[in-house]
C-alpha positions as CSV (number, residue, x, y, z in Angstrom):
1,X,0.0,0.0,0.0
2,X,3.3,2.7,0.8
3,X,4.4,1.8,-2.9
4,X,0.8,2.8,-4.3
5,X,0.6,5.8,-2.2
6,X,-2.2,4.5,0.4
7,X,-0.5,4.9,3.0
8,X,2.2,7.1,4.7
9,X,4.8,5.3,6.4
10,X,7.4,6.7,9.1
11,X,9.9,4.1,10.1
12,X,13.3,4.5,11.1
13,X,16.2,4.1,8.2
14,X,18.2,1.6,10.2
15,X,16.6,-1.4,12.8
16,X,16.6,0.1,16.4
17,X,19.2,-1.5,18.8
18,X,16.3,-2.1,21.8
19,X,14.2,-5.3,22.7
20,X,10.3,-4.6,23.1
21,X,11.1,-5.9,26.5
22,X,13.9,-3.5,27.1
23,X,14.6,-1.6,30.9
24,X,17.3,-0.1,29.5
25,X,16.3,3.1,30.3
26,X,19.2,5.0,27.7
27,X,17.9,2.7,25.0
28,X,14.7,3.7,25.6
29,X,15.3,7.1,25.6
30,X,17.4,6.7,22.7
31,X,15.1,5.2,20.5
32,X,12.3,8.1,21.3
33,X,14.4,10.5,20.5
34,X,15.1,8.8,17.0
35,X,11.8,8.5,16.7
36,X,10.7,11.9,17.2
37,X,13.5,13.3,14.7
38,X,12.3,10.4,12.4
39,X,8.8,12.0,12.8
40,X,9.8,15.6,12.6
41,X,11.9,14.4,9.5
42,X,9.0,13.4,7.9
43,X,6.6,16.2,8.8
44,X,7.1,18.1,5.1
45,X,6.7,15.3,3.2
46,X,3.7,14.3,5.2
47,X,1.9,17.1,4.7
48,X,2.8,17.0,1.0
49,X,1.0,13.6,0.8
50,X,-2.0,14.6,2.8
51,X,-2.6,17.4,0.5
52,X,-2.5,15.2,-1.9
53,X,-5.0,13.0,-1.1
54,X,-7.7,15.2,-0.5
55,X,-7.7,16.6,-4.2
Protein backbone atom coordinates (compact mmCIF):
# COMPACT_ATOMS: atom_id res chain seq x y z
CA UNK A 1 0.00 0.00 0.00
CA UNK A 2 3.30 2.66 0.82
CA UNK A 3 4.38 1.80 -2.87
CA UNK A 4 0.85 2.81 -4.34
CA UNK A 5 0.60 5.79 -2.24
CA UNK A 6 -2.22 4.53 0.43
CA UNK A 7 -0.49 4.92 2.97
CA UNK A 8 2.24 7.07 4.73
CA UNK A 9 4.80 5.31 6.43
CA UNK A 10 7.44 6.69 9.06
CA UNK A 11 9.86 4.06 10.08
CA UNK A 12 13.32 4.52 11.11
CA UNK A 13 16.23 4.08 8.17
CA UNK A 14 18.22 1.61 10.24
CA UNK A 15 16.65 -1.44 12.83
CA UNK A 16 16.59 0.08 16.43
CA UNK A 17 19.15 -1.50 18.77
CA UNK A 18 16.29 -2.14 21.77
CA UNK A 19 14.17 -5.30 22.69
CA UNK A 20 10.31 -4.57 23.15
CA UNK A 21 11.06 -5.86 26.52
CA UNK A 22 13.87 -3.50 27.07
CA UNK A 23 14.57 -1.59 30.87
CA UNK A 24 17.35 -0.10 29.47
CA UNK A 25 16.26 3.13 30.26
CA UNK A 26 19.19 4.98 27.70
CA UNK A 27 17.88 2.71 24.99
CA UNK A 28 14.72 3.66 25.62
CA UNK A 29 15.29 7.07 25.63
CA UNK A 30 17.41 6.74 22.69
CA UNK A 31 15.05 5.20 20.47
CA UNK A 32 12.28 8.08 21.28
CA UNK A 33 14.39 10.51 20.52
CA UNK A 34 15.11 8.80 17.05
CA UNK A 35 11.81 8.46 16.72
CA UNK A 36 10.66 11.88 17.20
CA UNK A 37 13.54 13.30 14.73
CA UNK A 38 12.33 10.44 12.36
CA UNK A 39 8.83 11.99 12.80
CA UNK A 40 9.78 15.57 12.63
CA UNK A 41 11.94 14.43 9.49
CA UNK A 42 9.01 13.39 7.94
CA UNK A 43 6.60 16.24 8.78
CA UNK A 44 7.05 18.14 5.09
CA UNK A 45 6.73 15.27 3.18
CA UNK A 46 3.68 14.31 5.17
CA UNK A 47 1.91 17.14 4.70
CA UNK A 48 2.82 17.00 0.97
CA UNK A 49 1.04 13.64 0.79
CA UNK A 50 -1.95 14.64 2.79
CA UNK A 51 -2.62 17.41 0.49
CA UNK A 52 -2.54 15.22 -1.87
CA UNK A 53 -4.99 12.99 -1.14
CA UNK A 54 -7.65 15.18 -0.52
CA UNK A 55 -7.70 16.64 -4.19
Amino acid sequence: MEEQGKVFVIRPDTPLDIGRMSHDVKKIEGAYERGRADGLASLQRMLKWLESEEG
